[in-house]
mmCIF file as gemmi writes it, N, C-alpha and C atoms, coordinates in Angstrom:
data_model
loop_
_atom_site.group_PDB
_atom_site.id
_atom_site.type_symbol
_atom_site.label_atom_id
_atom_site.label_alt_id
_atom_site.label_comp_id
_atom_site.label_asym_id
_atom_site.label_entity_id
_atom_site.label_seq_id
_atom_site.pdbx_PDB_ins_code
_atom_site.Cartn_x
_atom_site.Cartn_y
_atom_site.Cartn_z
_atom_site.occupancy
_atom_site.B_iso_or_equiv
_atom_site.pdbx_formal_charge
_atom_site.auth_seq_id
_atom_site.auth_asym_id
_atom_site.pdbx_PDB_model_num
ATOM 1 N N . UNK Axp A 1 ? -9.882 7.872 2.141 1 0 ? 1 A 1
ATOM 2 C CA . UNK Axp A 1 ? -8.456 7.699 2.364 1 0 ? 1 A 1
ATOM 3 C C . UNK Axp A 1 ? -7.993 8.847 3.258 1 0 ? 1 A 1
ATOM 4 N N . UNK Axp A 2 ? -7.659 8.735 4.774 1 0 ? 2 A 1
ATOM 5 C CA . UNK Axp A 2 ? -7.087 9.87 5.247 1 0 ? 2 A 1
ATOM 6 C C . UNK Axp A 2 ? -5.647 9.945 4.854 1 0 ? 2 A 1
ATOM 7 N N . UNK Axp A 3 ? -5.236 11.111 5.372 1 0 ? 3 A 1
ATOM 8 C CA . UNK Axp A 3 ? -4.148 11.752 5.293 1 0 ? 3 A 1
ATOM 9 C C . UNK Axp A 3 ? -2.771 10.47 6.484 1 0 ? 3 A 1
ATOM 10 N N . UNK Axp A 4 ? -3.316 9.917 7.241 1 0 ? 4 A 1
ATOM 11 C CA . UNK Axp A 4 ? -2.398 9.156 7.608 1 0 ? 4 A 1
ATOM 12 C C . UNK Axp A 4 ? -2.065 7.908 6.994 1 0 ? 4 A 1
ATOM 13 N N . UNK Axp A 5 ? -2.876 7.395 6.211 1 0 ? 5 A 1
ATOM 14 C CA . UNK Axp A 5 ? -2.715 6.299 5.408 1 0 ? 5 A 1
ATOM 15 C C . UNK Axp A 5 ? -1.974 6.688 4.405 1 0 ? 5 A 1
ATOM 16 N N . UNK Axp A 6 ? -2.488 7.804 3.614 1 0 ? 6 A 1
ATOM 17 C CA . UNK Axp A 6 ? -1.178 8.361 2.629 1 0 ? 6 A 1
ATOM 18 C C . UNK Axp A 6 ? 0.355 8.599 2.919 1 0 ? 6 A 1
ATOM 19 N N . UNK Axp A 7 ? 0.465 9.112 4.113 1 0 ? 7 A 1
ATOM 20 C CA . UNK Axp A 7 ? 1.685 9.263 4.461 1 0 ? 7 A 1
ATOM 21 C C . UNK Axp A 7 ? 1.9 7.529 5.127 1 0 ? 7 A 1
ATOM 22 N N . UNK Axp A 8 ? 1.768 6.809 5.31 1 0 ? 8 A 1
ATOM 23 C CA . UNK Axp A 8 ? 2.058 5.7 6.174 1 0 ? 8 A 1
ATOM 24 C C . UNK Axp A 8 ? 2.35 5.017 4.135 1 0 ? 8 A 1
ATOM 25 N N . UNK Axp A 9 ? 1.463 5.134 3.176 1 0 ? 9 A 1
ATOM 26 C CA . UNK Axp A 9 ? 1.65 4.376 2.004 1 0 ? 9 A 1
ATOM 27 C C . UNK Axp A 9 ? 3.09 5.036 1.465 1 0 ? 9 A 1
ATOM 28 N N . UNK Axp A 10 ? 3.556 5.845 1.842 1 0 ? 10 A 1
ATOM 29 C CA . UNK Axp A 10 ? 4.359 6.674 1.438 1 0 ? 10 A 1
ATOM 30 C C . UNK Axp A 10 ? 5.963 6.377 1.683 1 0 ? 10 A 1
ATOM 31 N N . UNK Axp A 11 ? 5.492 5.969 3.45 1 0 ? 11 A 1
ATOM 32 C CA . UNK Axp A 11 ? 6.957 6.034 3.985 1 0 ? 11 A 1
ATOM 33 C C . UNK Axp A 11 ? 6.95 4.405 4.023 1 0 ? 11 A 1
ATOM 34 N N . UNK Axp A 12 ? 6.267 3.718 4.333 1 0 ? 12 A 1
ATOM 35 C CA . UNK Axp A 12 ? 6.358 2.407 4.511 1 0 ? 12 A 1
ATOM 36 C C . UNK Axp A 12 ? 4.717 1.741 3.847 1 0 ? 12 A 1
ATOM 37 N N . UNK Axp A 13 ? 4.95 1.566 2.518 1 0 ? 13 A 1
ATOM 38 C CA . UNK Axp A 13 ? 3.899 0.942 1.487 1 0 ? 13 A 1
ATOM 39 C C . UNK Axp A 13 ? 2.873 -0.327 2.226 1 0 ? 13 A 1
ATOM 40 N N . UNK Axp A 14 ? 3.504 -1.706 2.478 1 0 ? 14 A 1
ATOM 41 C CA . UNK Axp A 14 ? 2.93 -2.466 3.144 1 0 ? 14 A 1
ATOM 42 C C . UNK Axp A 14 ? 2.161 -2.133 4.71 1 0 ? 14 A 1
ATOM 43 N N . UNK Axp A 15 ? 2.878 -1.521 5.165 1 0 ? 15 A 1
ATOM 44 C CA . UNK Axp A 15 ? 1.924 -1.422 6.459 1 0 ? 15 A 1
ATOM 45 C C . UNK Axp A 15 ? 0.556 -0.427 6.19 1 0 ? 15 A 1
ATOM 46 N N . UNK Axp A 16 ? 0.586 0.344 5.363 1 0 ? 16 A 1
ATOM 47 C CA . UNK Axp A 16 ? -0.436 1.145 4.815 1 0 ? 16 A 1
ATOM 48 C C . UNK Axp A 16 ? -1.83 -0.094 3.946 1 0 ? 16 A 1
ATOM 49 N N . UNK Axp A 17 ? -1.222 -0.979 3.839 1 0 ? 17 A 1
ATOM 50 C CA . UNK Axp A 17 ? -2.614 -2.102 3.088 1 0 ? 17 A 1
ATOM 51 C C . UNK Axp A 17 ? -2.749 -3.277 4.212 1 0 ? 17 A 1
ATOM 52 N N . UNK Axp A 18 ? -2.105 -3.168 5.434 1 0 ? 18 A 1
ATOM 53 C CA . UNK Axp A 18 ? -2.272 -4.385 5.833 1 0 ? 18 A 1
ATOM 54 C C . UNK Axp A 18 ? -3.379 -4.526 6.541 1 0 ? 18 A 1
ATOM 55 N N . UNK Axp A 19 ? -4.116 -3.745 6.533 1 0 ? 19 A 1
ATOM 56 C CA . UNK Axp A 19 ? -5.763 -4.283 6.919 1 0 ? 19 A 1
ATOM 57 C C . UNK Axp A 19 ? -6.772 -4.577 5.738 1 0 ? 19 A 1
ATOM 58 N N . UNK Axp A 20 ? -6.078 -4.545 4.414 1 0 ? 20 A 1
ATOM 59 C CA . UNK Axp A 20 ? -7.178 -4.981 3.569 1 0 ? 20 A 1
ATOM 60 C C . UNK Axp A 20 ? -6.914 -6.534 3.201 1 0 ? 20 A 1
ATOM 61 N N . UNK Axp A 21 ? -5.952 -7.099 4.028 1 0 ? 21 A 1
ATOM 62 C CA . UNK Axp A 21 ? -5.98 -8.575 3.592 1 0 ? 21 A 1
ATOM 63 C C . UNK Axp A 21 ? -4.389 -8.664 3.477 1 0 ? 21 A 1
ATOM 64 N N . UNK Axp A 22 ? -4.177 -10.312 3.566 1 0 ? 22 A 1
ATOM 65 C CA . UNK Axp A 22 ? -2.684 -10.635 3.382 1 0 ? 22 A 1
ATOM 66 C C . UNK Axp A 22 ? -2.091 -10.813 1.997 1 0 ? 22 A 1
ATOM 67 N N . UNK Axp A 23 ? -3.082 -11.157 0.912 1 0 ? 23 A 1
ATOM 68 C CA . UNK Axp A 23 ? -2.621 -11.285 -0.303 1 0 ? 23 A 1
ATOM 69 C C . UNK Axp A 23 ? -2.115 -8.994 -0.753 1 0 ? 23 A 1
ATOM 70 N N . UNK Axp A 24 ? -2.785 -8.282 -0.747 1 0 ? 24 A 1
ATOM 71 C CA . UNK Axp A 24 ? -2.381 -7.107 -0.831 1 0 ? 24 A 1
ATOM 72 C C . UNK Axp A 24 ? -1.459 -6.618 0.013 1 0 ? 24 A 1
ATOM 73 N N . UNK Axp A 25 ? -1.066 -6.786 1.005 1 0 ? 25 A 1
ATOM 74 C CA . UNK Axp A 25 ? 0.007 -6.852 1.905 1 0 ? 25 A 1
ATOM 75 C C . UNK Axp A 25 ? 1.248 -7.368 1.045 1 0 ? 25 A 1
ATOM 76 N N . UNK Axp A 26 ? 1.034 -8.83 0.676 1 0 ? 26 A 1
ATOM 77 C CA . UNK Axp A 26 ? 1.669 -9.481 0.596 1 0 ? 26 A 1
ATOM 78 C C . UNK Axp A 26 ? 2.594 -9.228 -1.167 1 0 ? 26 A 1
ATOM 79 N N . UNK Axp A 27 ? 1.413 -8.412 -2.177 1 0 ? 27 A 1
ATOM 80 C CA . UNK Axp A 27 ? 2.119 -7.693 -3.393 1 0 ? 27 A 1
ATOM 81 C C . UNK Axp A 27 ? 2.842 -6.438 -3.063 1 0 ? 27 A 1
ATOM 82 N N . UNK Axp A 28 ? 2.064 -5.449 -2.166 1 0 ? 28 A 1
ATOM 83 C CA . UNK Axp A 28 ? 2.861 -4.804 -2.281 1 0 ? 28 A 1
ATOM 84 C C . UNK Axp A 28 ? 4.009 -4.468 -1.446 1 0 ? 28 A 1
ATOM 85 N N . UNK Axp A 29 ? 4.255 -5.508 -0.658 1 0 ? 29 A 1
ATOM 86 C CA . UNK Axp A 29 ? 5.508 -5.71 -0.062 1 0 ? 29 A 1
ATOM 87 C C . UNK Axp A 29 ? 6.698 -6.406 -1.033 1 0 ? 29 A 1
ATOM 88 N N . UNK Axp A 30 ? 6.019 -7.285 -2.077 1 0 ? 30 A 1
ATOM 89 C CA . UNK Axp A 30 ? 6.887 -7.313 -3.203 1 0 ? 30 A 1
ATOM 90 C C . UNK Axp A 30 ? 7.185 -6.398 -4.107 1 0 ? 30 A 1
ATOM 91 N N . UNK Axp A 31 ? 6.078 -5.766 -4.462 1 0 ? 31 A 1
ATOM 92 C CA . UNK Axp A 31 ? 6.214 -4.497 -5.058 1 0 ? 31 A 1
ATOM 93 C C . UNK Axp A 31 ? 7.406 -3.217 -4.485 1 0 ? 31 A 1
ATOM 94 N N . UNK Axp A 32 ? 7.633 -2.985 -3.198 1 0 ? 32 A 1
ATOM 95 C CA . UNK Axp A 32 ? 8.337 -2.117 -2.579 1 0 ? 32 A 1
ATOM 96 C C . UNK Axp A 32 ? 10.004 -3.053 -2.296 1 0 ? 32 A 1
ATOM 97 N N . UNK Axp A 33 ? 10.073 -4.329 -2.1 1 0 ? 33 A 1
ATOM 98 C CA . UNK Axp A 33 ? 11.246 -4.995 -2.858 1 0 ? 33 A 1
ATOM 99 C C . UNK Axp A 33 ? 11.958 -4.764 -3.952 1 0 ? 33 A 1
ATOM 100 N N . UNK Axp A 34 ? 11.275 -4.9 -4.82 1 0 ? 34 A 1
ATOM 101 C CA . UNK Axp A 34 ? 11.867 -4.452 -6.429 1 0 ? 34 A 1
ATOM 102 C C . UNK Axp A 34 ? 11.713 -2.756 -6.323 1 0 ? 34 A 1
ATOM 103 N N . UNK Axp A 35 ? 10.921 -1.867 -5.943 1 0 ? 35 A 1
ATOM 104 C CA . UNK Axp A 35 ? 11.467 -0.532 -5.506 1 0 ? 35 A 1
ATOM 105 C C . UNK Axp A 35 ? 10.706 0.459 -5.076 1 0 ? 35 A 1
ATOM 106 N N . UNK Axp A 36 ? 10.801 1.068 -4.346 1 0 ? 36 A 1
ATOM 107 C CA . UNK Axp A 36 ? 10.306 1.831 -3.521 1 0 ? 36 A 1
ATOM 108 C C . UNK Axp A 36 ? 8.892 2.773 -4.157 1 0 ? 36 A 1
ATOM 109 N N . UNK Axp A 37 ? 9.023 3.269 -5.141 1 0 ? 37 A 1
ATOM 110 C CA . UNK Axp A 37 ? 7.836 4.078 -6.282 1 0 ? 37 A 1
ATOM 111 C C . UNK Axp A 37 ? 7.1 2.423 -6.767 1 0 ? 37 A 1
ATOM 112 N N . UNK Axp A 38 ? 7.217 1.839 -6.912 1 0 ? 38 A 1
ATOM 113 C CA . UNK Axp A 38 ? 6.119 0.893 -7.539 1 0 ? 38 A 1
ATOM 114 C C . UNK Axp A 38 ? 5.141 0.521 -6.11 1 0 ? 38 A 1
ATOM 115 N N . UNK Axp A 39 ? 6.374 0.408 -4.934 1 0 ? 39 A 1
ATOM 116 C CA . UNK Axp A 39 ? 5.332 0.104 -3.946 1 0 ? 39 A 1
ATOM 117 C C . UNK Axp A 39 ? 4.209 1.192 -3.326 1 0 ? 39 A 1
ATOM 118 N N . UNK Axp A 40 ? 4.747 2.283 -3.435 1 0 ? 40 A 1
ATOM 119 C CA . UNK Axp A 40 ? 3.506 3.148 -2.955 1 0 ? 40 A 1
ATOM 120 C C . UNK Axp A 40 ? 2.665 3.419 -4.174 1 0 ? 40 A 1
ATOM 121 N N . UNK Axp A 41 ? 2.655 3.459 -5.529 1 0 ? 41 A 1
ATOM 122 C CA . UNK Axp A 41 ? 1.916 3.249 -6.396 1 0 ? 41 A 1
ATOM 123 C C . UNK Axp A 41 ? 0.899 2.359 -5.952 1 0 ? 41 A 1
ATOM 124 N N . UNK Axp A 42 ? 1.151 1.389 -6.007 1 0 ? 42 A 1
ATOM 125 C CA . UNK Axp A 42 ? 0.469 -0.108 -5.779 1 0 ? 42 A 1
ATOM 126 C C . UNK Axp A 42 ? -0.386 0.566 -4.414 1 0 ? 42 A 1
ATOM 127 N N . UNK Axp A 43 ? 0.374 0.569 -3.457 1 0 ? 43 A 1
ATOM 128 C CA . UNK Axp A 43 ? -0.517 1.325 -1.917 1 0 ? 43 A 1
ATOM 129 C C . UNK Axp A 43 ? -1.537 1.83 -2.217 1 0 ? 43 A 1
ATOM 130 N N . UNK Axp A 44 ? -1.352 3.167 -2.922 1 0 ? 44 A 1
ATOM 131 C CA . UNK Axp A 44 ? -2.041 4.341 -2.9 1 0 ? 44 A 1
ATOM 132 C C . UNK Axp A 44 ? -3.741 4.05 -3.993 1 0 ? 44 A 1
ATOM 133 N N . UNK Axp A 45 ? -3.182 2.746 -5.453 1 0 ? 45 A 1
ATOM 134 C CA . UNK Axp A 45 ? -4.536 2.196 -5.62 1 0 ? 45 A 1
ATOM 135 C C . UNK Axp A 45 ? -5.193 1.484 -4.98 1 0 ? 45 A 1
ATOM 136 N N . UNK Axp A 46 ? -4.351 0.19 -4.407 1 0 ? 46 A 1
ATOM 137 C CA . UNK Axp A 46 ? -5.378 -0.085 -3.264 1 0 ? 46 A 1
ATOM 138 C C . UNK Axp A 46 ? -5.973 0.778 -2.455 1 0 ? 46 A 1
ATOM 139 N N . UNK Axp A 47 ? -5.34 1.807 -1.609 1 0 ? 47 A 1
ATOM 140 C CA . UNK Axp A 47 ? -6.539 2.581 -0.875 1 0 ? 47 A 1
ATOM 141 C C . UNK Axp A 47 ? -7.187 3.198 -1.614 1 0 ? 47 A 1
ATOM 142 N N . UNK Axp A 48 ? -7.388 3.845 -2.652 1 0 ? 48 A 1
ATOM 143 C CA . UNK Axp A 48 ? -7.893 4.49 -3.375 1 0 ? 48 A 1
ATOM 144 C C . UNK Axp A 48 ? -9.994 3.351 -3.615 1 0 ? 48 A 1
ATOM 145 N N . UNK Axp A 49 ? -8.983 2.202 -3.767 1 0 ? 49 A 1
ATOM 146 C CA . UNK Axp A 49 ? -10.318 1.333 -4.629 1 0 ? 49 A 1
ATOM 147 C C . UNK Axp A 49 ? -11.342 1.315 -3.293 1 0 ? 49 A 1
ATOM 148 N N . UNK Axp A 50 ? -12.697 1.858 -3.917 1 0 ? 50 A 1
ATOM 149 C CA . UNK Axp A 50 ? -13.718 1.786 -2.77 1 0 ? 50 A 1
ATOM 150 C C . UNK Axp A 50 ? -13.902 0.689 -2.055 1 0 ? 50 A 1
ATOM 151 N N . UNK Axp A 51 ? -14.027 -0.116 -2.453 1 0 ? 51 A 1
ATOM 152 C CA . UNK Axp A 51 ? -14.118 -1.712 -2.329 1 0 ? 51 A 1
ATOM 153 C C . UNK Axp A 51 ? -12.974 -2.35 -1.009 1 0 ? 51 A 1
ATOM 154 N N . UNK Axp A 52 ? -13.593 -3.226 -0.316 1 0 ? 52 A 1
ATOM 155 C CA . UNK Axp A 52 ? -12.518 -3.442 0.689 1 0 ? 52 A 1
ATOM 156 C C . UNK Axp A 52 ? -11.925 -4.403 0.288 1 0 ? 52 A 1
């Protein structure tokens, strides 16, 4: 996980997952709807998970 993905999950959640697919894109852009801390939560495990 670099340091620009963290800050990109940070300031804007969805654009930070949108290369791992549209369904993860697509939660945590709902996720950052309902509010801003759930969506970079959500971000920051997806990048986190080794797995693409």
């Amino acid at each position: 996980m670099s340091i620009l993905r963290v800050l990109l999950a940070i300031f804007f959640p969805p654009f930070a997952v949108i290369d791992r697919g549209c369904g993860s894109f697509t939660i945590i852009f709902i996720l950052t709807l309902c509010g801003w801390i759930p969506g970079v939560i959500g971000a920051l495990i997806i990048l986190n998970n080794p797995k693409k």
